[in-house]
Backbone as numpy.savetxt, mean C-alpha at the origin, in Angstrom:
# Nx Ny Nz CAx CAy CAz Cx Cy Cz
8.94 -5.02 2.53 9.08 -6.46 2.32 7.71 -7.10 2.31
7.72 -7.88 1.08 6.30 -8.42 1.05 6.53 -10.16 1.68
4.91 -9.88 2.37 5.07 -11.45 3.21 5.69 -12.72 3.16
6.10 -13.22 3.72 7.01 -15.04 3.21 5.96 -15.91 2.43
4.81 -15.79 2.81 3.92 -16.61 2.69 3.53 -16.67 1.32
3.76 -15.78 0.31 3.60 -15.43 -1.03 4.95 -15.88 -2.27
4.00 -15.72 -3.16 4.67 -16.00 -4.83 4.53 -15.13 -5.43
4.79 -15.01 -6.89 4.88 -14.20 -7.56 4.39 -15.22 -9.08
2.99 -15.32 -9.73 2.14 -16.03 -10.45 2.13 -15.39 -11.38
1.41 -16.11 -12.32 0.90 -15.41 -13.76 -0.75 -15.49 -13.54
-1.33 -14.41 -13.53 -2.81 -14.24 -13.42 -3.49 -14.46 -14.66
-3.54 -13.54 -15.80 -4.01 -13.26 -16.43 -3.29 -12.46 -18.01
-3.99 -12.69 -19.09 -3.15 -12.11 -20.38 -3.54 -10.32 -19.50
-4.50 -9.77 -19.08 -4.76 -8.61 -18.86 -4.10 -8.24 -17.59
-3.82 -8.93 -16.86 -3.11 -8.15 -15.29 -1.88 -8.15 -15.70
-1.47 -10.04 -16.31 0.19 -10.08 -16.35 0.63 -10.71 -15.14
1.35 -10.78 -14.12 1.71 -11.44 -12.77 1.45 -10.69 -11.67
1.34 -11.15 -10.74 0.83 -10.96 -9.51 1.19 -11.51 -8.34
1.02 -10.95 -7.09 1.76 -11.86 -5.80 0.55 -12.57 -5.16
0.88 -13.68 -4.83 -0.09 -14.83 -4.49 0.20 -15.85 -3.34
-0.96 -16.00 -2.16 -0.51 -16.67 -1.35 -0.27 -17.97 -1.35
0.71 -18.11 -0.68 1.31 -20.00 -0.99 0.58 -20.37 0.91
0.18 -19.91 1.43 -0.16 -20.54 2.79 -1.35 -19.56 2.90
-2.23 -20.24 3.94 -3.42 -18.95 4.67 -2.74 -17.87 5.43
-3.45 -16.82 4.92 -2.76 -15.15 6.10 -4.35 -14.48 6.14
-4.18 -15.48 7.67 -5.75 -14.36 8.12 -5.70 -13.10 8.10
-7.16 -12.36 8.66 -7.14 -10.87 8.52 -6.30 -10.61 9.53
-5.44 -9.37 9.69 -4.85 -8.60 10.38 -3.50 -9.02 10.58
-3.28 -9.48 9.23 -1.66 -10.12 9.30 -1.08 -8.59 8.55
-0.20 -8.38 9.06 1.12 -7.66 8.13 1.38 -8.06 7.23
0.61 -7.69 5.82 1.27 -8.18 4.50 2.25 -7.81 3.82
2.75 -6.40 4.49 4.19 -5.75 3.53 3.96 -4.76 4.60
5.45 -4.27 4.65 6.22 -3.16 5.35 7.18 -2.32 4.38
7.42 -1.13 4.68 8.67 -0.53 4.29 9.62 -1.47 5.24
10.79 -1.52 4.72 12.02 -2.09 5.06 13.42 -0.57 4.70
14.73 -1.46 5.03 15.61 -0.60 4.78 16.37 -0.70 3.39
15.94 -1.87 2.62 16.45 -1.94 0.92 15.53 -1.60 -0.01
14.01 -1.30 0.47 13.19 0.06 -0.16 13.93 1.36 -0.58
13.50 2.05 -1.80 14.73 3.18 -1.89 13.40 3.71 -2.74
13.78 5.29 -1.99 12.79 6.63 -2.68 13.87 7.02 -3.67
12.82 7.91 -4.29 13.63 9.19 -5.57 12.94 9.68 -5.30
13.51 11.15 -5.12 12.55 12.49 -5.03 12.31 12.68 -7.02
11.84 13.80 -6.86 11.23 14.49 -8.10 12.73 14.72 -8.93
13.33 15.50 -8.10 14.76 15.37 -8.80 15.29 14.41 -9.59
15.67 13.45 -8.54 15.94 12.23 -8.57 15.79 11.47 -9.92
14.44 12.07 -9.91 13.65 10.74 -11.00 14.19 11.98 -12.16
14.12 12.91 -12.67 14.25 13.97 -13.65 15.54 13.53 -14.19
16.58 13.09 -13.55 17.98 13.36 -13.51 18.18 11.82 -14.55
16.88 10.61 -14.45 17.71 9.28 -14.96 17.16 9.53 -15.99
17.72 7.83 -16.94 17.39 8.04 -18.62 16.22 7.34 -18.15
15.00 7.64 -19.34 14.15 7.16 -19.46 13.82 5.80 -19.08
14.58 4.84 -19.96 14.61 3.77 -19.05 14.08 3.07 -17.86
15.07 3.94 -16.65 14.83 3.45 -15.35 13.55 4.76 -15.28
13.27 5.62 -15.57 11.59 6.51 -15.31 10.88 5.38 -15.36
11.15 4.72 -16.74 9.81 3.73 -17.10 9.60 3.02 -16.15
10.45 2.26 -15.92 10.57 1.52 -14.22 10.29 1.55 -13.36
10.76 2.94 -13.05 9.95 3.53 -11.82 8.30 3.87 -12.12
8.24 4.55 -12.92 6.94 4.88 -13.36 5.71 3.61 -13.37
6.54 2.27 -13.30 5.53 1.21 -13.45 5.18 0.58 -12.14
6.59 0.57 -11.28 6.64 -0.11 -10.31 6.86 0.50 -9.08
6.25 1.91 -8.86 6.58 2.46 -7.63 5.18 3.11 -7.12
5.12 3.44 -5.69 4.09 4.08 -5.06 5.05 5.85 -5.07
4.01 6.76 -4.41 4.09 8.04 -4.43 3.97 8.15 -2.69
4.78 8.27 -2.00 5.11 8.57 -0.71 4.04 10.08 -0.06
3.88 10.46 1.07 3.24 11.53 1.41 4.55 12.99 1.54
5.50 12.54 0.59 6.63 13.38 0.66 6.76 13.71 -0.61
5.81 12.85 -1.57 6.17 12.80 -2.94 7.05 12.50 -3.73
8.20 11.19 -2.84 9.11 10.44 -3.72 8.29 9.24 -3.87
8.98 9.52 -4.90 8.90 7.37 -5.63 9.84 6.51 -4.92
8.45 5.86 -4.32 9.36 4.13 -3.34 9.33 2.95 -4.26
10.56 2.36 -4.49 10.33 1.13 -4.91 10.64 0.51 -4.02
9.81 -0.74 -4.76 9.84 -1.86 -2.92 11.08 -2.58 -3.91
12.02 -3.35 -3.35 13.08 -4.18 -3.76 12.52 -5.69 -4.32
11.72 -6.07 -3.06 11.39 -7.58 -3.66 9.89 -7.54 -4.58
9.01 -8.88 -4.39 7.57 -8.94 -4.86 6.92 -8.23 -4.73
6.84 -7.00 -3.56 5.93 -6.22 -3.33 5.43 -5.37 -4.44
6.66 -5.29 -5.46 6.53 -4.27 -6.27 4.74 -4.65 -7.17
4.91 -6.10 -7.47 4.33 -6.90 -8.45 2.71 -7.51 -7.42
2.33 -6.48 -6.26 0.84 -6.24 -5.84 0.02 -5.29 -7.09
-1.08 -6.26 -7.34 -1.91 -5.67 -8.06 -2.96 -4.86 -7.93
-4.01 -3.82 -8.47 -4.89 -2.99 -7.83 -6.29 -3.77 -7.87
-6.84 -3.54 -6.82 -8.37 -4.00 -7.10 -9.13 -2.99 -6.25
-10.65 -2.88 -6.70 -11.71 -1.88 -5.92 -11.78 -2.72 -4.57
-11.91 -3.97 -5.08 -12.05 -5.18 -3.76 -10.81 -5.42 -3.12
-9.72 -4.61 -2.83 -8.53 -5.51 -1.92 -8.61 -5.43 -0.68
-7.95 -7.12 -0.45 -8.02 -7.75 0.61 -6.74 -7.14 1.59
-5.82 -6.51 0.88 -5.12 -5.39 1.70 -5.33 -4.17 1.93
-4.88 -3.27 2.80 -5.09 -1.85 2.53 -3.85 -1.37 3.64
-3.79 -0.20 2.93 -2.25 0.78 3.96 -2.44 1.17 4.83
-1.53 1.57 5.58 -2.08 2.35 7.10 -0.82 3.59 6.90
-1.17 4.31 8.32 -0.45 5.62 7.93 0.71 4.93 8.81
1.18 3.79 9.19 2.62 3.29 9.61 3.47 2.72 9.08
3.22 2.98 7.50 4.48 2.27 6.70 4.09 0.78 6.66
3.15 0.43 6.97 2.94 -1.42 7.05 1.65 -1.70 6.11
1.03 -2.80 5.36 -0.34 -2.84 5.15 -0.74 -4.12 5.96
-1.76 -4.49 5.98 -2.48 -5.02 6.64 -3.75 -6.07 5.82
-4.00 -7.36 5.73 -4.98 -8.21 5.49 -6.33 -7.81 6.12
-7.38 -6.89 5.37 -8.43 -6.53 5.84 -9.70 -7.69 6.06
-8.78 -9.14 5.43 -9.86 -9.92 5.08 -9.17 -11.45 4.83
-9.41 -12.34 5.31 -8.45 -13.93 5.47 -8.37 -14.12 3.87
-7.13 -14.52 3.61 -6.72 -14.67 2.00 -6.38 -16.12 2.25
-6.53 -17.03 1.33 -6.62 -18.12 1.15 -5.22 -18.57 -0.13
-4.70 -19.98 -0.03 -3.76 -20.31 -0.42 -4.19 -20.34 -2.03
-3.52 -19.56 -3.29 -3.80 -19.05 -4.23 -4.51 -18.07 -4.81
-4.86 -17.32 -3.64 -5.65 -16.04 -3.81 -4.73 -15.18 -3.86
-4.90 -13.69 -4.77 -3.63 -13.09 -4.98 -4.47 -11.82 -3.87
-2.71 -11.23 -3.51 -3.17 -10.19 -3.13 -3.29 -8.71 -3.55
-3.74 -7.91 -2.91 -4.38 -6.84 -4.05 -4.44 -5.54 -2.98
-3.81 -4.61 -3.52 -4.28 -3.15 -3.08 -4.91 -2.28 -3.84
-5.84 -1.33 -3.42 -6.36 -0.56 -4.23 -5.66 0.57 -3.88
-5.17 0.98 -5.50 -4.05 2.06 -5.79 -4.99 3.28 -5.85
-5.78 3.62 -5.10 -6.62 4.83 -4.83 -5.60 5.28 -3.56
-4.93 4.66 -2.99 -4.35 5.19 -1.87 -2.48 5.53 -1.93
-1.77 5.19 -3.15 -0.93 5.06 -3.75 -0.36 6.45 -4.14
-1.61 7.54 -4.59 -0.74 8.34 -5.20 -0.41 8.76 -6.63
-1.69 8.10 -7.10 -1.14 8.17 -8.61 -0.78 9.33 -9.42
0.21 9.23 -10.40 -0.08 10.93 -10.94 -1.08 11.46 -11.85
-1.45 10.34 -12.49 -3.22 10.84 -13.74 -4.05 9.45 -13.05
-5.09 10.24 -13.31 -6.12 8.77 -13.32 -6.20 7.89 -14.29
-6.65 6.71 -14.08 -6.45 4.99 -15.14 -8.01 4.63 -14.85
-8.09 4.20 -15.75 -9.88 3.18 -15.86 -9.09 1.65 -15.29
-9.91 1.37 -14.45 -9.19 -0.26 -13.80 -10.07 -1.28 -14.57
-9.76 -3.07 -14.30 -10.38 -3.82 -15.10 -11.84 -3.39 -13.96
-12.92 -3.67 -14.77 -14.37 -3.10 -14.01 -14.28 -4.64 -13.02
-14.71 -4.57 -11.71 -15.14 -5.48 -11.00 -16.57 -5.71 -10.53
-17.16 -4.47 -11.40 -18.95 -4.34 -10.93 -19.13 -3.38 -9.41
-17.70 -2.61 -9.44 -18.03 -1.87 -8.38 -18.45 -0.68 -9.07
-18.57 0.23 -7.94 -19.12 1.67 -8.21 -17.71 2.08 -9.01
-16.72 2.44 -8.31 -15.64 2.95 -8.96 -15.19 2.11 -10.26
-15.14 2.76 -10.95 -14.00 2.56 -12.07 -12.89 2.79 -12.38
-12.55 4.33 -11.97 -11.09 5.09 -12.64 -10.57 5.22 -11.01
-9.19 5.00 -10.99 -8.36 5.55 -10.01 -7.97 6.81 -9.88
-8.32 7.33 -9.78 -8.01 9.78 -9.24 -6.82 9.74 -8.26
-5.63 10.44 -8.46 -4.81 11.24 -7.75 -5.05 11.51 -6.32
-6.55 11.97 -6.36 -7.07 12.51 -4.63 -8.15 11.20 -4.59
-7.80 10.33 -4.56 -8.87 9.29 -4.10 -8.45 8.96 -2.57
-7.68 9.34 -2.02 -7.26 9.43 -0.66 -8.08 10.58 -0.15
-8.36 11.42 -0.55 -9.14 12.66 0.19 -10.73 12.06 0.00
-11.15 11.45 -0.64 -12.45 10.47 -0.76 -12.69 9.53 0.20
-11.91 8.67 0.12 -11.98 7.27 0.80 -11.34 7.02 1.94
-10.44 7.80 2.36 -10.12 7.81 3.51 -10.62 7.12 4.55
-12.04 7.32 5.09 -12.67 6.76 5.99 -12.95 5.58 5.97
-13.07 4.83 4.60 -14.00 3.54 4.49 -12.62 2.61 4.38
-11.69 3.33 4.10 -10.13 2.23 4.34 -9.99 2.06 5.53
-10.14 3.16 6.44 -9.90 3.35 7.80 -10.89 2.11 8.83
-11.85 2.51 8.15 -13.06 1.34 8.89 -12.53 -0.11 8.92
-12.24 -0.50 7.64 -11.71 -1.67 6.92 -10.65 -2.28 7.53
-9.52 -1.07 8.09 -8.51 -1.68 8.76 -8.75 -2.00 10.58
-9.75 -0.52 10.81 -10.21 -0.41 12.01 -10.89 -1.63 12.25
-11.73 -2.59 12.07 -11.85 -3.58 11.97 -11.19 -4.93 12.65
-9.79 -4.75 11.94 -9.32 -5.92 11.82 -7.98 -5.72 12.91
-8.05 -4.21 13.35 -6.65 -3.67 13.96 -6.05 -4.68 15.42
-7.23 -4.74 16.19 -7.19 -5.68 17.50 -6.78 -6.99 16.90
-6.19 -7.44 15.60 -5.65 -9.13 15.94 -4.39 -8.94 15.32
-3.61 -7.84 14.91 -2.53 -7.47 14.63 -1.70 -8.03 16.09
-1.81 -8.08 16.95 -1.17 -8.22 17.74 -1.48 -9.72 18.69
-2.54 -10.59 18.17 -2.77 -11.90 18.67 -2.44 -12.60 17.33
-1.87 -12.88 16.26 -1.74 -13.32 15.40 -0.36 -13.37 15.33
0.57 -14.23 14.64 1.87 -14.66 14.46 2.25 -14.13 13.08
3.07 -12.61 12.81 3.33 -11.59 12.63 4.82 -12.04 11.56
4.74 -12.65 10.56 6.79 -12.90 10.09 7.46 -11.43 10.12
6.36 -9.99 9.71 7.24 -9.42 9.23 7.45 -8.48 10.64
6.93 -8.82 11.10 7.13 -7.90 12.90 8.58 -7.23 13.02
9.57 -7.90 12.73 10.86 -6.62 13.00 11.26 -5.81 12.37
10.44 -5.68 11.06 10.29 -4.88 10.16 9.88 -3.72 10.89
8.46 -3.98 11.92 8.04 -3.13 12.64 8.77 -1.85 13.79
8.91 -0.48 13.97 9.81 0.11 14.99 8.77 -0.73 15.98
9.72 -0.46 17.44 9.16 -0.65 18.73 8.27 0.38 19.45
8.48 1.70 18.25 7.60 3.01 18.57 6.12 2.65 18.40
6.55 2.12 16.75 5.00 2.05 16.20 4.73 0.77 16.75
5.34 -0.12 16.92 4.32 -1.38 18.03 3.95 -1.32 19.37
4.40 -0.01 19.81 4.53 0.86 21.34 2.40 0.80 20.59
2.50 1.97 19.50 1.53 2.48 19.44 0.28 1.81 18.84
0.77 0.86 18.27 -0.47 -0.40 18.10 -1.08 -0.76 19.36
-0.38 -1.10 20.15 -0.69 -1.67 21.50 -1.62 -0.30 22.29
-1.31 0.52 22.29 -1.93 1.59 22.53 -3.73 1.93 21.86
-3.32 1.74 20.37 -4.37 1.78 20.06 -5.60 1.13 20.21
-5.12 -0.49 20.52 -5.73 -1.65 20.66 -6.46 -1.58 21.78
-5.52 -0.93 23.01 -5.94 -0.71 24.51 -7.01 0.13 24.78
-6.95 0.76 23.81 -8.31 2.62 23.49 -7.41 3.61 24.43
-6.34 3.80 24.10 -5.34 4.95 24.84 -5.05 5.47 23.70
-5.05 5.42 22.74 -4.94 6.24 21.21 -5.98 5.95 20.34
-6.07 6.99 19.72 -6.77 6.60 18.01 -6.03 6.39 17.11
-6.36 5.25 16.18 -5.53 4.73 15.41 -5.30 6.02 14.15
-4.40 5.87 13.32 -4.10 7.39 12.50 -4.19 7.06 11.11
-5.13 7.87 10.53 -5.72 7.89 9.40 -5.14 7.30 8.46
-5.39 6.49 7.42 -4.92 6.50 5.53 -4.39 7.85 5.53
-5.28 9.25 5.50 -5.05 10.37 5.04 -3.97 10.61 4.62
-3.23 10.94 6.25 -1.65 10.91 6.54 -0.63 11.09 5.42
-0.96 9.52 4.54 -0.32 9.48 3.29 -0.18 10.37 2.35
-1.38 11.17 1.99 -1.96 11.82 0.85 -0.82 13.02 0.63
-0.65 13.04 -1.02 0.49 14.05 -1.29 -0.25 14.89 -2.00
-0.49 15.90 -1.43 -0.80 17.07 -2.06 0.30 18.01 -3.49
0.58 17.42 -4.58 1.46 17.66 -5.61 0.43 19.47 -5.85
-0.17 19.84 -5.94 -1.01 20.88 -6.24 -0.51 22.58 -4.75
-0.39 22.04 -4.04 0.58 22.68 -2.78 1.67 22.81 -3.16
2.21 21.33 -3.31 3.93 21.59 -4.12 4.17 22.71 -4.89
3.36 22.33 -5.79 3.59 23.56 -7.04 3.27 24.50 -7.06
2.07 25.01 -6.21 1.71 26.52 -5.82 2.85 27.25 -5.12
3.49 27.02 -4.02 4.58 26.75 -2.72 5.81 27.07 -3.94
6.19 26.30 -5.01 7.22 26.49 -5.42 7.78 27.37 -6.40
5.94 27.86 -6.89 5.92 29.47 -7.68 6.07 30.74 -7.20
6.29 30.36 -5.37 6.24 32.27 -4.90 7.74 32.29 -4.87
């Protein structure tokens, strides 16, 4: 579930629409969670429909560390990619505001952590990166991690809408982390090794 605080805009002839904040969401707000009207397809799954709904999926879904396709139900689907986003994932099913977003600023993940199945050239932002890679999670890992590491201690002093979204395990373990009784747990986590799959499924 993507945040209350957001819309769903028209950006640009080149992006197309985008989700956009209608109020301020400082850093370390919960900007989207898995929920329970999120729905995976395994590999099967997806093989089995008409093209159609592939396309669908194929446009509007992330790649799980299980290797199904999640579609999010509401706006979430319609987060756009940037080298610069002001969101980023964590390995708890939640993302997180790495950076205070302001009322009409859209928000943005960089789909380096997503899963993709080929790499894409993104619009250039004057960063180093250009193309999104499959294993850009085995790259960047750390510098997402920093990014969130950062901002992790106000997850829990900040006024939270999507909090019951949250288990009481994983807010057990925020609190933990915050305290320095845990280390917080990698981006990595996510990363789907499709290249294992298929080795694994030839013996």
């Amino acid at each position: 579930m993507i945040h209350p605080h957001t819309e769903i805009r028209f950006i640009s002839e080149t992006v197309g629409h985008g989700v956009v904040a209608t109020q301020f969401i400082p850093a370390g707000t919960i900007t989207w969670a898995l929920d329970k009207l999120d729905r995976d397809f395994t590999p099967a799954d997806f093989d089995k429909l008409d093209p159609l709904y592939q396309t669908i999926l194929e446009t509007y879904t992330y790649r799980n560390k299980a290797g199904n396709l999640v579609l999010c139900w509401d706006n979430g689907r319609f987060v756009n990619h940037s080298f610069k986003s002001n969101c980023i994932s964590t390995a708890y099913d939640f993302e997180v505001a790495v950076r205070d977003i302001y009322p009409g600023e859209e928000l943005t993940d960089d789909y380096g952590y997503l899963n993709v199945t080929s790499p894409f050239t993104a619009i250039d932002e004057g960063t180093e990166r250009k193309t999104v890679y499959p294993d850009d999670l085995l790259h960047f890992s750390k510098e997402w991690d920093a990014k969130v590491n950062a901002v992790f201690s106000k997850i829990t002093q900040i006024k939270q809408p999507l909090k019951n979204l949250i288990s009481e395990e994983v807010w057990l373990e925020i609190n933990d982390i915050i305290a320095g009784r845990l280390q917080m747990r990698s981006i990595a986590e996510n990363y789907f090794d499709s290249q294992k799959v298929e080795t694994s499924s030839t013996r």
